[in-house]
N, C-alpha and C positions, 0 to 999 in steps of 0.2 A: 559541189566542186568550186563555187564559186568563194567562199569561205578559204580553201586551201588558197587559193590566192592571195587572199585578203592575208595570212596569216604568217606565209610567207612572207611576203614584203614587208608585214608591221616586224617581223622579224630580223632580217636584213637590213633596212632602214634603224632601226631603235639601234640596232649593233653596233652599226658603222657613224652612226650619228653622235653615239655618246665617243667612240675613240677614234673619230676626223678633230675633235674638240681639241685635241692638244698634237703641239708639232714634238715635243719635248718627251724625252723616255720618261722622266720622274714623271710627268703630268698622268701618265698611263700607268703606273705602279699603284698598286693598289696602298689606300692610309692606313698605318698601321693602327690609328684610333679614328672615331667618328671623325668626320672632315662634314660639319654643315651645308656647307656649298653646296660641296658634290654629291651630298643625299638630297640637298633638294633640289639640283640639277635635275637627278636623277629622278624624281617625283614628279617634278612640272615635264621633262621631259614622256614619258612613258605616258600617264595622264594627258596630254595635251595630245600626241602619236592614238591615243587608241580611241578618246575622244571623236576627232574628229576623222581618224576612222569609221564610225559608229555613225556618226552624222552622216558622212559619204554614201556609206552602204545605206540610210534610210532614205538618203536621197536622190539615188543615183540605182540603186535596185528595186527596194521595196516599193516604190513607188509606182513601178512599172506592173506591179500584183494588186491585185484585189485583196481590202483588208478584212479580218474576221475577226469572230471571238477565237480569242484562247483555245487551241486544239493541240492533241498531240498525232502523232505518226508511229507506224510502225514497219522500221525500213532495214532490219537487222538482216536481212536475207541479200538485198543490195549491192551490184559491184563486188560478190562475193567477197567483203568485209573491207575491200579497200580504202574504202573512203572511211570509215573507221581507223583504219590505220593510221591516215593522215590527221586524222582528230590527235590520237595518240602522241604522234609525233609533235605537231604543233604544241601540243596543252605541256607536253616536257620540255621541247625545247623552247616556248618562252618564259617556261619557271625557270628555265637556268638559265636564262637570260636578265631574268627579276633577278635571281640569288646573283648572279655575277655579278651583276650593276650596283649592291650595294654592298659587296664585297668590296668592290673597288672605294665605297665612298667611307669604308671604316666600320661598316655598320655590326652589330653582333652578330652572330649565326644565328642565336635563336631567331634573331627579326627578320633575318634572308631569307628564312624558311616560311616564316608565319605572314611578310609580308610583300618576298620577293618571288619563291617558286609558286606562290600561288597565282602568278601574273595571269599565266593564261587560261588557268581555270576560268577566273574571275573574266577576263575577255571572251572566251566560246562562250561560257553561261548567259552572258548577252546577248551575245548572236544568235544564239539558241531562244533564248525566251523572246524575239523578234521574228525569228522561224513561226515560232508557235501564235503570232496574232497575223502571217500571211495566208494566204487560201491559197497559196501554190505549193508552201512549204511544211508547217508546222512543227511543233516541239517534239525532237526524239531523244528517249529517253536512252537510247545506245548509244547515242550522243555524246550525252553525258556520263554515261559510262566512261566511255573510251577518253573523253576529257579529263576525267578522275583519274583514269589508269597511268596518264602521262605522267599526271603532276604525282601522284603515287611513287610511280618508278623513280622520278627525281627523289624524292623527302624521303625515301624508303632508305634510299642507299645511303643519304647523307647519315641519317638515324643511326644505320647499322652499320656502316663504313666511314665516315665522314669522308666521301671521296666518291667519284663515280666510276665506279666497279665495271657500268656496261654500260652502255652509250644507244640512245636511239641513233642511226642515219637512214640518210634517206640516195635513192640512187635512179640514173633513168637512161631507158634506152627509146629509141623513136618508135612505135609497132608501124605495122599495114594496116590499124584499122581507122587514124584519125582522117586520112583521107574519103573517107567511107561516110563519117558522118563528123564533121569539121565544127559543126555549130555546136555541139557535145563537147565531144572529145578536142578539142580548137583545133587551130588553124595554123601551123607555123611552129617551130620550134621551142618558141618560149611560152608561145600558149600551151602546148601539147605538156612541156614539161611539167607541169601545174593542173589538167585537166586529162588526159591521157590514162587512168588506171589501168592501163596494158604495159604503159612502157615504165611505170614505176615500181620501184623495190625499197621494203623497208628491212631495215636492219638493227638486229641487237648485235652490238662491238662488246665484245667482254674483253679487258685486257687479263693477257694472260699470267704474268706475273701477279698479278694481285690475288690472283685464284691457285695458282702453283708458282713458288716462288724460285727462280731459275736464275741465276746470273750468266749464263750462257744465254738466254733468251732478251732479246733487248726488250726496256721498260716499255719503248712503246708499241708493239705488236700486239695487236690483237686477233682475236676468231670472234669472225661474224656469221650469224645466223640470220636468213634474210627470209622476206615473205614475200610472194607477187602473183599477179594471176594475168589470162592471156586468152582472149577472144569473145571481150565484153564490147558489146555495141550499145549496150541499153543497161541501165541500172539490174530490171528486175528480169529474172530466167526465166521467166516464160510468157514475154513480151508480143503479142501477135501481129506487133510489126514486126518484127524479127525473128522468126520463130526457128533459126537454125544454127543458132551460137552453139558454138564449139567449147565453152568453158572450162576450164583448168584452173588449179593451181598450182603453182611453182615454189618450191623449199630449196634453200642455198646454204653451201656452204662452201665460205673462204675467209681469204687474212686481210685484214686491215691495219691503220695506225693510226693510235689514238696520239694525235699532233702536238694537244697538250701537254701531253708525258715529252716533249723533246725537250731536251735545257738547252737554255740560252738567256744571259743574261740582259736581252734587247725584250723590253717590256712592249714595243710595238710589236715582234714577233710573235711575243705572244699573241698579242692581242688578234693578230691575220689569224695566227694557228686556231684561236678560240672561234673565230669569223667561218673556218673551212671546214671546222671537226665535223658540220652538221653532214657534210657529204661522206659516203663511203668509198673512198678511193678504189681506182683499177684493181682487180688480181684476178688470178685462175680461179675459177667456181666449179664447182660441182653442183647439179641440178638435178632432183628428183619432183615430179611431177605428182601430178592425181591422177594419171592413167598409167602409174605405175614406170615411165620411163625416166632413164637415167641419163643426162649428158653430161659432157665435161665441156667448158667457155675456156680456153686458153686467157682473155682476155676478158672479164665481166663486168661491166658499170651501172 
């Protein structure tokens, strides 16, 4: 859980960091050829952000653990895959955050791909093989799994659509259970947000014109498919401190908007719209569970 935090914020931070840099729309328009600068803005920036990220966390967590050899885990059953999800999510969206960043600085596509979406691979693989020399934590190999699948889903679509087709977001509502156990699941809304796998939902945004081509249908509308689950107190299901979790999972479906598809020819607009895409906006949901029940959300976030 502690990682989703981290990943978040290296995320939000690098974002807003590279486009608070200029007041000026041109400044935000992406070069139409290599722009040096801004590629190695963009290099020392990201590099110096994840760096001392990496410092922080060995020196502000790992330290707090006892250190070992080299181990790995086996935690695929966990959180009923949530935390997995969040791997997912993070490893994509700071590949498109690498590919954005040197999009903006001129740079080729092949090289966005080869050395911008692989951003956050290359950062959980870190994390992860620091995992694997703690005795609290260790190296999991669904880990990296699911860090591959993110940055996958980025480079896959580019390959084959040169465009993103579907979109990971991510979405949160507060449960009743982080007051239960607060050191876990935190304490307060902005912890919960980040730590809470009750109250989060992931989502594939597929826009729908790009898959059925409509001009009644505006460009930016999407159908999301979302994942979540609801009555985890403890990572593992058969915990004998807990031994009467209620476990579920939850399957969604509703409409979104992919913010980037808006036109507007304010380059900082974009740049907010690119900042907010990662969330999945309000709408009515439909909700099929694992015990087979169906509800409808007038309202689902």
């Amino acid at each position: 859980m502690r990682k989703s935090i981290l990943f978040f914020l290296l995320l939000v931070f690098n974002v807003l960091s590279l486009n608070a840099q200029g007041q000026v729309n041109n400044f935000l328009k992406p070069s139409d050829t290599l722009n040096v600068l801004r590629r190695n803005m963009v290099v020392i920036t990201e590099t110096s952000l994840a760096t001392l990220t990496l410092i922080g966390l060995n020196e502000l967590w790992y330290s707090n653990y006892d250190r070992s050899s080299f181990r790995t885990v086996k935690d695929g059953n966990e959180w009923l895959q949530m935390d997995k999800f969040g791997h997912i999510f993070s490893s994509y969206q700071l590949g498109r955050l690498g590919a954005n960043s040197l999009n903006w600085a001129g740079v080729s596509k092949k090289d966005q791909l080869i050395y911008g979406s692989t951003l956050g691979l290359g950062f959980l693989t870190a994390v992860e093989v620091m995992d694997g020399f703690s005795e609290e934590w260790g190296f999991s190999w669904f880990d990296m799994l699911a860090n591959v699948t993110g940055t996958g889903l980025y480079v896959g679509q580019e390959l084959l659509w040169e465009e993103q087709r579907i979109m990971l977001k991510y979405s949160f509502n507060m449960s009743k259970y982080a007051n239960q156990r607060p050191d876990v699941l935190g304490n307060g809304f902005f912890e919960e947000v980040l730590k809470d796998y009750n109250g989060q939902t992931y989502w594939l945004s597929a826009n729908i014109n790009s898959f059925i081509p409509n001009n009644k249908i505006p460009n930016w509308l999407n159908l999301a498919f979302g994942y979540g689950a609801d009555g985890m107190l403890t990572g593992k299901p058969n915990d004998p401190l807990f031994p009467n979790q209620n476990r579920i999972r939850q399957y969604y479906l509703s409409l979104d908007l992919d913010l980037t598809r808006i036109k507007t020819k304010s380059n900082f607009l974009k740049s907010i719209f690119d900042v907010l895409n990662v969330i999945k906006l309000p709408f009515p949901a439909l909700e099929l569970n694992s015990e087979g029940r169906v509800k409808f959300h007038y309202i689902y976030f």
